[in-house]
C-alpha positions as CSV (number, residue, x, y, z in Angstrom):
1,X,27.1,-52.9,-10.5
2,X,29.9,-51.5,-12.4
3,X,31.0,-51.9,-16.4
4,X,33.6,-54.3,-15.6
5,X,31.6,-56.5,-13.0
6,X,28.6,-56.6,-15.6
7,X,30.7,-57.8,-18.2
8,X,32.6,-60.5,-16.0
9,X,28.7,-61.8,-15.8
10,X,27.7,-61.3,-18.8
11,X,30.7,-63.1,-20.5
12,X,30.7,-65.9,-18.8
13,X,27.5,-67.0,-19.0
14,X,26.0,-65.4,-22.3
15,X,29.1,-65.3,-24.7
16,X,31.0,-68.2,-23.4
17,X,27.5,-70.4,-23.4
18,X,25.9,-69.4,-26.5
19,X,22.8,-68.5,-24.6
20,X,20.0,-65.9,-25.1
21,X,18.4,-64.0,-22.9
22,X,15.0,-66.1,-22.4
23,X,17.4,-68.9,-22.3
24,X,19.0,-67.9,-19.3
25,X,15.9,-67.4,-17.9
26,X,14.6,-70.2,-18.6
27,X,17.6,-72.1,-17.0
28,X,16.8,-70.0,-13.9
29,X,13.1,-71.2,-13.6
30,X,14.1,-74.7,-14.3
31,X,17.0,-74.8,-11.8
32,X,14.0,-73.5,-9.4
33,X,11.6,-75.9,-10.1
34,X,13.4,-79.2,-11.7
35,X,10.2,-81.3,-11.0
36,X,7.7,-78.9,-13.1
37,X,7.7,-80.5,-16.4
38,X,6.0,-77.2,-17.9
39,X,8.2,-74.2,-17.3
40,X,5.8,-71.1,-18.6
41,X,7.8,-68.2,-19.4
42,X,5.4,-65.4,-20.1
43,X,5.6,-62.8,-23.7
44,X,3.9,-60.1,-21.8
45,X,6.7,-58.1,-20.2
46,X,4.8,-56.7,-17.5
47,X,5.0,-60.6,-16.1
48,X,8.4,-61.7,-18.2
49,X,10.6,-58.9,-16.7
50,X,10.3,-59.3,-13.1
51,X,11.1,-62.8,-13.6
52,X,14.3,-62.1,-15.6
53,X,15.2,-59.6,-13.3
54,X,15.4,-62.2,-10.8
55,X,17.1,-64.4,-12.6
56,X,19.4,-62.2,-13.1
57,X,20.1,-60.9,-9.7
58,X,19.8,-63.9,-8.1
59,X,22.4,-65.6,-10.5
60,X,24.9,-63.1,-11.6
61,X,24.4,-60.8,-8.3
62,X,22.6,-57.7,-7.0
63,X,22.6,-55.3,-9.4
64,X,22.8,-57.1,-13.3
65,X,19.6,-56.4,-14.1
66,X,20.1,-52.8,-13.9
67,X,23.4,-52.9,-15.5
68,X,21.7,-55.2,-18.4
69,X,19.5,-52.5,-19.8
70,X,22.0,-49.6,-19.5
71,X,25.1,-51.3,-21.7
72,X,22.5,-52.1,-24.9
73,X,23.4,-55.3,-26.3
74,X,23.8,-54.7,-30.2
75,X,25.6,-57.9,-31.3
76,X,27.8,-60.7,-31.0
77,X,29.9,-62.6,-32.9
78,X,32.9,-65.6,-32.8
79,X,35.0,-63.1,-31.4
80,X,33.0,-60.8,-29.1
81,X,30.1,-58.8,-28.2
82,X,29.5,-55.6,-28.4
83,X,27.6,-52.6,-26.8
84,X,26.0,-49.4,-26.9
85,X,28.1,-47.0,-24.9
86,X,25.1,-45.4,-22.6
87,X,27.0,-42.1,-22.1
88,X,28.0,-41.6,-25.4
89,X,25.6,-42.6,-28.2
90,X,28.3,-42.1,-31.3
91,X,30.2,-45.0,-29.4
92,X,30.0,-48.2,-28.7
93,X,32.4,-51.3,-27.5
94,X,33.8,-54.7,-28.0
95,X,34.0,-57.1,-25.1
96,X,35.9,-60.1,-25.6
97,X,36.7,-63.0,-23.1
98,X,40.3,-64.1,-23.5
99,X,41.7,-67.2,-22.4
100,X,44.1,-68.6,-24.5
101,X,47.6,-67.3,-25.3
102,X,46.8,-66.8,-28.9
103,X,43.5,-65.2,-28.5
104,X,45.7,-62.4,-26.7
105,X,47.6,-61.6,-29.4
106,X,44.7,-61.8,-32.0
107,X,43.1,-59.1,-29.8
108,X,46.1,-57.2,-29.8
109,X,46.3,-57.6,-33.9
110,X,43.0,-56.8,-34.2
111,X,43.2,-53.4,-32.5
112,X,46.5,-53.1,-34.6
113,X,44.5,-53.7,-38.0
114,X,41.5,-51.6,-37.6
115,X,43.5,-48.6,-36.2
116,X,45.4,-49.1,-39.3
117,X,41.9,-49.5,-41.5
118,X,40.6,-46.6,-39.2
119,X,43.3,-43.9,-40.6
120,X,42.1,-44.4,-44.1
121,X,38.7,-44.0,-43.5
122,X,37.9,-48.0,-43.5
123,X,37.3,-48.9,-40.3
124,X,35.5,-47.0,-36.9
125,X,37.9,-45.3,-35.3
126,X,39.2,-46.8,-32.0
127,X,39.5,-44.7,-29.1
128,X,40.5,-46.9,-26.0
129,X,41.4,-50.4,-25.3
130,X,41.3,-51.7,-21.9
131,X,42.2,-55.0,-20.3
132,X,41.2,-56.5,-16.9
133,X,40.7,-60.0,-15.3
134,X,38.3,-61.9,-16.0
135,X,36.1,-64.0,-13.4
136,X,37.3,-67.6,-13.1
137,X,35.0,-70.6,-13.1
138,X,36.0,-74.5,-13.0
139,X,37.2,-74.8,-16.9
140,X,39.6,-72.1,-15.7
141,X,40.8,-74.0,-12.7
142,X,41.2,-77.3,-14.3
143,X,43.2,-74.9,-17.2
144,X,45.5,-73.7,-14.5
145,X,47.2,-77.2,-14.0
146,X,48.3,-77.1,-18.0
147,X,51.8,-77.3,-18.4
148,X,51.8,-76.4,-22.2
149,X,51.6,-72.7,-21.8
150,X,49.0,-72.2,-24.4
151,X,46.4,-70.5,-21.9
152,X,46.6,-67.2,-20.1
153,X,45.3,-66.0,-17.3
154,X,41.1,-65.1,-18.3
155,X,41.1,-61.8,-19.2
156,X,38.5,-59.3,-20.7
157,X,39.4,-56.9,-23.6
158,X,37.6,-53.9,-24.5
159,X,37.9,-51.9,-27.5
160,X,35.7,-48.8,-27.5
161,X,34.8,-47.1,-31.1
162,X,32.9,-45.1,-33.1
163,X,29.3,-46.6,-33.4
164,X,28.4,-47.3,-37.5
165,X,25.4,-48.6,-38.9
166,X,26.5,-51.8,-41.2
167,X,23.9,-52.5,-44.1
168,X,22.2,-55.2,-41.7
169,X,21.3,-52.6,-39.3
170,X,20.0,-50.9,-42.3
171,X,17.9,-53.6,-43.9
172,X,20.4,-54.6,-46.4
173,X,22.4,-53.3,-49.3
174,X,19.9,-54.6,-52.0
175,X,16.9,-55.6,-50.3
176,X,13.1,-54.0,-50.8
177,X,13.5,-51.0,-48.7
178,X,17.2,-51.6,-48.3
179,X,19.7,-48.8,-48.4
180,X,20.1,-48.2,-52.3
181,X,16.2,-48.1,-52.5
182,X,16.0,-45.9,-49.8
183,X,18.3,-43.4,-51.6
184,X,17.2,-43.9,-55.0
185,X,13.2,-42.8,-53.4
186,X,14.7,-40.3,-51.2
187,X,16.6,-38.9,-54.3
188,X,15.6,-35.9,-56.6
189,X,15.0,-37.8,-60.0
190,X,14.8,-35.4,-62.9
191,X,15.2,-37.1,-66.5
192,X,15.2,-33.8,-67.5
193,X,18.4,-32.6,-66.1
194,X,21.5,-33.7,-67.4
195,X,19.2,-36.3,-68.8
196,X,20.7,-39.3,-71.1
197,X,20.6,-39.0,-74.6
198,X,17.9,-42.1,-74.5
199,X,15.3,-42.6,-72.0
200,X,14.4,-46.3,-70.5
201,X,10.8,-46.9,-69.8
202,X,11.6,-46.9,-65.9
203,X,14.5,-44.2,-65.3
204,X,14.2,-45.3,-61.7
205,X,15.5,-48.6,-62.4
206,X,18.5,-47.0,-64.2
207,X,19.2,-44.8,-61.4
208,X,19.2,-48.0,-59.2
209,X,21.6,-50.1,-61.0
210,X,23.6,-47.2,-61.5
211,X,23.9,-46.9,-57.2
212,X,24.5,-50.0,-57.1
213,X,27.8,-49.7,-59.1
214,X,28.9,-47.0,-56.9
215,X,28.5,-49.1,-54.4
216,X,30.3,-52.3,-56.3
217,X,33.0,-49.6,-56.9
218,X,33.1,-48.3,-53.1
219,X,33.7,-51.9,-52.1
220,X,36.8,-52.6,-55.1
221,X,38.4,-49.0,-54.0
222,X,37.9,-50.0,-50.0
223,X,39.1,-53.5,-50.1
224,X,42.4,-52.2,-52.7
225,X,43.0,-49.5,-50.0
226,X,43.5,-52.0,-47.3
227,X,45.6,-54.2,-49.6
228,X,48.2,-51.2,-50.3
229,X,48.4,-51.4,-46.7
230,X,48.9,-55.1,-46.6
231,X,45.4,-55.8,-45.3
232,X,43.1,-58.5,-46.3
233,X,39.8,-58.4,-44.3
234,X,38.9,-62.2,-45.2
235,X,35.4,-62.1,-43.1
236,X,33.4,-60.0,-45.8
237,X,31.8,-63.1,-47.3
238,X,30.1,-65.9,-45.6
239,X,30.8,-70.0,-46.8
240,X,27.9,-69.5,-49.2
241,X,29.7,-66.6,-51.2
242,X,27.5,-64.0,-50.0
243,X,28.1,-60.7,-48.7
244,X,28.4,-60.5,-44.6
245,X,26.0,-57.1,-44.4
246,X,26.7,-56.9,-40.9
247,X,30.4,-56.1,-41.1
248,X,30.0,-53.7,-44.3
249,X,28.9,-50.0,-43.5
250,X,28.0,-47.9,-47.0
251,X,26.6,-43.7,-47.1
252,X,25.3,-44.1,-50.9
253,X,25.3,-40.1,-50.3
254,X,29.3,-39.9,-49.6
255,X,30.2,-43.1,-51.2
256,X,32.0,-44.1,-48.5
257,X,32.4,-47.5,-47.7
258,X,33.6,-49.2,-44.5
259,X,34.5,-52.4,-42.7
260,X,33.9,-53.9,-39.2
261,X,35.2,-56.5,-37.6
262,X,38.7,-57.4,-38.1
263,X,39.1,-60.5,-36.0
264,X,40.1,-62.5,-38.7
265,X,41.6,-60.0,-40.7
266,X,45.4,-61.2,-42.5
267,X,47.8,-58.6,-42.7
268,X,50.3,-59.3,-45.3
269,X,54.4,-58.2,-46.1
270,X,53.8,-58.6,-49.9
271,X,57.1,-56.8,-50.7
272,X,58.7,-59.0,-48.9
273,X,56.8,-62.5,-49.7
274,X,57.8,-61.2,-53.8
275,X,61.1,-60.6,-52.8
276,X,61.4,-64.0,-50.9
277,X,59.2,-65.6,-54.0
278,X,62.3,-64.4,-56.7
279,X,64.9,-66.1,-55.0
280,X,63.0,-69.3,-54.8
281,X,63.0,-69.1,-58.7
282,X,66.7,-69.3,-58.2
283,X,67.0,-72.2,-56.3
284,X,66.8,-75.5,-57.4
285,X,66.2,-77.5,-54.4
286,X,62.7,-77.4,-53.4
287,X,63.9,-78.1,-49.7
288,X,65.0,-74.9,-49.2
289,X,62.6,-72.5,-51.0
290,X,60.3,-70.1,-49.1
291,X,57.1,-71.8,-50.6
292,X,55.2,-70.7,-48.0
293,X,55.8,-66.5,-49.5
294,X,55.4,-67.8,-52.7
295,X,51.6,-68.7,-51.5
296,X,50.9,-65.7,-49.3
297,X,51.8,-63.8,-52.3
298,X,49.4,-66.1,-54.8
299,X,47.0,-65.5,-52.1
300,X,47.0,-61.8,-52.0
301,X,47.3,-61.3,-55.9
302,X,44.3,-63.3,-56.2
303,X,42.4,-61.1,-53.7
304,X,43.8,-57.6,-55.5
305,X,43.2,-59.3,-58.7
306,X,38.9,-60.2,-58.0
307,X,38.5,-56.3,-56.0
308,X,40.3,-54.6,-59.5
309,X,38.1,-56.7,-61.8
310,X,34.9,-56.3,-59.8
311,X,35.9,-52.2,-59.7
312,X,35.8,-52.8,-63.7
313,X,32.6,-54.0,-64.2
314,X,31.6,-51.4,-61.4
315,X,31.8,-48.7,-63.9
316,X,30.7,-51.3,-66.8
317,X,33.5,-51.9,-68.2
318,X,32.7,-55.7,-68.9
319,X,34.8,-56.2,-71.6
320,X,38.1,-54.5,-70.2
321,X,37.5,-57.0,-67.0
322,X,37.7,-60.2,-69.1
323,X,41.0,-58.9,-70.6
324,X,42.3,-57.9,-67.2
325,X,41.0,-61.5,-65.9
326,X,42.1,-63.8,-68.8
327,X,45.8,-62.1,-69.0
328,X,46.1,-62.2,-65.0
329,X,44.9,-66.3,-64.7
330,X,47.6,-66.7,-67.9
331,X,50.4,-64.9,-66.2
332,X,49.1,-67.2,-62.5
333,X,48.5,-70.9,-64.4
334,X,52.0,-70.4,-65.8
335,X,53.5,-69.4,-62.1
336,X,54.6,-65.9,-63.3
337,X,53.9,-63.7,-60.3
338,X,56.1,-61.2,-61.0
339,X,54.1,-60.4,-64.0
340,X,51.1,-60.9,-62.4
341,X,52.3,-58.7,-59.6
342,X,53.1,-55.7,-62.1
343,X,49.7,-56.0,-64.0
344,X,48.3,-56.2,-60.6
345,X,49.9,-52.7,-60.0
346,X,48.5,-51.5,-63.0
347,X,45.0,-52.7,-62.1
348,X,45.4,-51.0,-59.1
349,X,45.9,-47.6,-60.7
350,X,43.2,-47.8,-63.2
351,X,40.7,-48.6,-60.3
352,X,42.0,-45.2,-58.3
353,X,41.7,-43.3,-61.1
354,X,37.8,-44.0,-61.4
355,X,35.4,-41.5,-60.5
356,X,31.8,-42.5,-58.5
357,X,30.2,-40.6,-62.1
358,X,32.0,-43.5,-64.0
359,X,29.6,-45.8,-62.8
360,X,26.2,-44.0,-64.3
361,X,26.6,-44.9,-68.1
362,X,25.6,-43.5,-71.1
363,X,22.5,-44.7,-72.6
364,X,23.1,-45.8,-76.4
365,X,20.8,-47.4,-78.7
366,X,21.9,-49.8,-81.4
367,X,20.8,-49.0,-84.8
368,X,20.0,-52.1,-86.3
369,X,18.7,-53.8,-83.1
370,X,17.0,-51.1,-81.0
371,X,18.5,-52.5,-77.9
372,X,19.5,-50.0,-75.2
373,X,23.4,-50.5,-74.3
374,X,24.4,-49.6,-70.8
375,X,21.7,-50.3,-68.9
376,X,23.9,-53.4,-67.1
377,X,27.1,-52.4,-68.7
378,X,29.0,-50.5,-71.3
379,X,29.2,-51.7,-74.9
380,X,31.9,-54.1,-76.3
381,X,33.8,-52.3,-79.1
382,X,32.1,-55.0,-81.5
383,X,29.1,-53.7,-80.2
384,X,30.1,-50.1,-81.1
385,X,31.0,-50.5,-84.6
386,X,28.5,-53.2,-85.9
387,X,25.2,-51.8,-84.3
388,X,25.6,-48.2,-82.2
389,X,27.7,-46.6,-85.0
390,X,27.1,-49.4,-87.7
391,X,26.6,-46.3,-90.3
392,X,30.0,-44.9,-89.8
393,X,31.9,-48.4,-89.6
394,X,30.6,-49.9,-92.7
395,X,33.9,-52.2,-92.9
396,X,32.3,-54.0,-89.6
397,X,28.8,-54.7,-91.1
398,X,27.2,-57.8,-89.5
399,X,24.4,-59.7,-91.3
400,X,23.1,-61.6,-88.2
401,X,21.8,-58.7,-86.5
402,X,18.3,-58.3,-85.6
403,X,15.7,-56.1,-84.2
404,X,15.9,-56.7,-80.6
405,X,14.8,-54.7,-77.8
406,X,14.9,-56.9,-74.3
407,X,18.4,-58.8,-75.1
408,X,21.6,-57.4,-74.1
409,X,23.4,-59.1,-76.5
410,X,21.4,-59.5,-79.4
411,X,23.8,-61.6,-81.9
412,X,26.4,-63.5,-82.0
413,X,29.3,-63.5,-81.1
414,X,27.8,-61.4,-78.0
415,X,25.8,-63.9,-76.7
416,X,28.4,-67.1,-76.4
417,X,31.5,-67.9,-74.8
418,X,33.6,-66.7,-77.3
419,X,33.5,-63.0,-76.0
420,X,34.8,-64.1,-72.9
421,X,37.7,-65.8,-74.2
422,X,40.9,-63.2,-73.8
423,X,42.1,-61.5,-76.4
424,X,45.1,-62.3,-79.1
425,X,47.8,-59.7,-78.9
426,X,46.5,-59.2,-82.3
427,X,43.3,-58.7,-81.6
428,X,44.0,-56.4,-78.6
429,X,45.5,-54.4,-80.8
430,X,42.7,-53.7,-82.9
431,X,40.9,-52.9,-79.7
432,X,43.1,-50.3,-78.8
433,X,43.2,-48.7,-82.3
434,X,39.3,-48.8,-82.8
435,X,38.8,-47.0,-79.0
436,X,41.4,-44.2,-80.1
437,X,39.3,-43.8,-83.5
438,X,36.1,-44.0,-81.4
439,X,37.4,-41.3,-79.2
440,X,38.3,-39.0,-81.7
C-alpha cells in the first residue's frame, strides 16, 4: 500500500473518528464477535499485534498494517496529523482531510503563514505541499446533494517539513528534567569565571532563572518578529493560560526559538486597519466607520504590547515594564491608538535591541537590608538609592528599612501596590535623571 492510499485509510477512520489505535481494534474484535460480552484485547504484543494487524488489513485493506509502522505517527491535532517521513528522518508531514470550502483555504493560508514564519527562522521550513482526493464515505454522499456550496470535493493535503522537537517532545520548558534543567546540568558552571560581584548560596539556581529569561526573551523577540510581519500565532496558549509546549520549539544553546502549528494563526494588515482606524476619527456617523479595523488594530496592539512587556521583565527590567504597561492601558482606555501605536513602535525597538547576556543580572546587595537584588529581577531606582548605594545618596535615606535577607522587597513602598502604579510625568522625570547620575 502506497502513501496516499494509507492516508485515505487512515484519515478516515483515525482523524475523522477520534479513535486510537486499540480502539480500532477493539471495534474490529467487537464487530467480529457482537455476542461476546468480554472482548480481551491482550498488552503483550507478541499476541496484540497479530490481532491489530488483522484488523487492519481486513478493514482498511491488504497492506495497512505494513504501511502503519513505516509512516510513524507523531501527533495529531484539530487540524491534522502528522508523520515521520521514513525516508528522510530530518522531515516529517502534515495530513489533513479537507472537506469544506473554507477548510481549503485555511490550508492554503496556513502553508502561506508558516512559509512566511519559516524565512525568519520561526517556523520549520516547508518543502512540498501536495493535494489529492480523498476516499468518499456516506457523510460525503449525503454532502454531495448540498446546494449551499460550502463543501468541496474531500480532499487530502500534505505539507511536508522540517522535523523539530517542540518542548513536549522534550519533557517540557520548566519541568524536572525539562529542557532548561537539562542545560543548566549539562552546562560548565564556574562561579569563578566572570563570576558576580556576590555569590547566592545555590549559583545553580541563578543560572536557572537566568535561562529561563533567555528563554522568556526568545519568546517576546519570536512572537514581535511575526507581528512585524503581520502575524499573530494565537494557538501558543491553551483556555487555562498556559503555554501549549507542543507547538513551541526552544535550543537554550542558540536561543532560538520557534513555532508550530499555524492553523489558527491571524495574519494582520495593521498599516492599513491604522490607516482605516484615522479616518473613522473623522467621521461622525458611527454607521459608516470601519469599526471592525479599529478592533483588529486594538487586537494586535494588545498582543505587541503583552510580548514587549514580557521581553522587559525578560531581562529584569520590572520596573521599566510597569511604566511601559500603565502608559500603554492610558493611551488604550482613552481610545488613543495612534499613540499607543507609536509607543508600541518604540517598545518594539527597545526589545530588538536586547542582548540574550541582558537577561543574566548583576548580583547587588543592599546595604542596609542584606538582601540580594537580581536574583528575580533588576532593582527599582528606589531600590538603588535608599539601600544598594544608600551611602552615596544620603538625600534618599529611608528609616523603614530593615535587615532582610529572604524578601525581595524588604520595605515599603516596595512591597505594596503603589510601585505598580505608573509614574507622574514628574516623577518619570526624576527617574530618568537619577539613572543618568547612576550611570555616570
Amino acid at each position: 500500500m502506497d502513501r496516499d492510499d494509507f492516508l485515505r485509510g487512515y484519515l478516515n477512520n483515525f482523524q475523522r473518528r477520534y479513535v486510537n489505535e486499540r480502539e480500532f481494534v477493539r471495534d474490529y474484535l467487537e464487530s467480529m464477535n457482537p455476542d461476546d460480552p468480554d472482548i480481551f484485547l491482550p498488552d503483550n504484543p507478541k499476541e496484540y499485534i497479530p490481532l491489530r494487524n488483522k484488523a487492519f488489513n481486513q478493514t482498511l485493506g491488504e497492506g495497512f498494517a505494513e504501511a502503519y509502522d513505516k509512516y510513524k505517527f507523531l501527533g495529531s491535532g484539530a487540524f491534522g496529523t502528522t508523520f515521520q517521513d521514513p525516508d528522510d528522518p530530518t522531515k516529517v508531514f502534515k495530513a489533513q482531510r479537507l472537506e469544506m470550502q473554507d477548510d481549503i483555504k485555511r490550508a492554503e493560508k496556513e502553508v502561506d503563514t508558516q512559509i512566511k514564519a519559516a524565512e525568519m527562522g520561526r517556523a520549520p521550513k516547508v518543502h512540498a505541499v501536495e493535494t489529492f482526493p480523498a476516499r468518499k464515505d456516506g457523510m460525503d454522499l449525503l454532502r454531495d446533494l448540498d446546494t449551499t456550496g460550502r463543501f468541496a470535493s474531500p480532499t487530502i493535503h500534505v505539507t511536508e517539513m522540517d522535523k523539530v522537537d517542540t518542548l513536549r517532545s522534550q519533557g517540557y520548558a520548566a519541568e524536572p528534567g525539562g529542557v532548561l534543567e537539562k542545560f543548566v546540568k549539562n552546562k560548565m558552571i564556574d562561579a569563578d569565571d566572570d563570576a558576580p560581584i556576590y555569590k547566592l548560596n545555590n549559583p545553580a539556581a541563578q543560572v536557572m532563572r537566568d535561562e529561563t529569561r533567555k528563554m522568556h526573551l526568545a519568546r517576546a523577540k519570536s512572537e514581535l518578529d511575526l507581528a512585524d510581519k503581520g502575524i499573530i500565532h494565537s494557538d501558543l496558549m491553551d483556555s487555562a493560560g498556559m503555554d501549549r509546549e507542543e507547538h513551541i520549539t526552544y535550543n537554550p544553546n542558540t536561543n532560538q526559538m520557534k513555532f508550530v502549528d499555524y492553523g489558527v494563526a491571524k495574519v494582520h494588515d495593521h498599516a492599513g486597519d491604522m490607516h482605516e482606524h484615522t479616518k473613522n476619527l473623522n467621521v461622525k456617523s458611527e454607521e459608516l466607520k470601519n469599526l471592525d479595523a479599529s478592533s483588529r488594530a486594538e487586537h494586535f496592539l494588545d498582543h505587541k504590547a503583552t510580548a514587549i512587556i514580557n521581553g522587559m521583565k525578560a531581562v529584569g527590567n520590572r520596573e521599566e515594564a510597569n511604566i511601559f504597561e500603565g502608559i500603554f492601558n492610558e493611551y488604550m482606555g482613552n481610545d488613543d491608538l495612534l499613540a499607543a501605536d507609536d509607543l508600541v513602535n518604540q517598545g518594539r525597538e527597545i526589545i530588538n535591541k536586547h542582548d540574550f547576556k541582558d537577561s543574566e543580572l548583576k548580583l547587588q546587595k543592599g546595604q542596609k537590608t542584606g538582601y540580594m537584588y537580581g536574583q528575580l529581577s533588576n532593582p527599582t531606582v528606589n531600590q538603588v538609592v535608599t539601600d544598594i548605594q544608600a551611602d552615596k545618596f544620603p538625600q534618599f535615606n529611608n528609616p523603614n528599612l530593615y535587615k532582610s535577607e529572604t524578601n525581595p522587597f524588604p520595605a515599603p513602598p516596595y512591597g505594596n501596590k503603589e510601585e505598580e502604579r505608573p509614574l507622574t510625568d514628574e516623577e518619570r522625570k526624576d527617574v530618568q535623571d537619577l539613572l543618568r547620575k547612576l550611570k555616570e
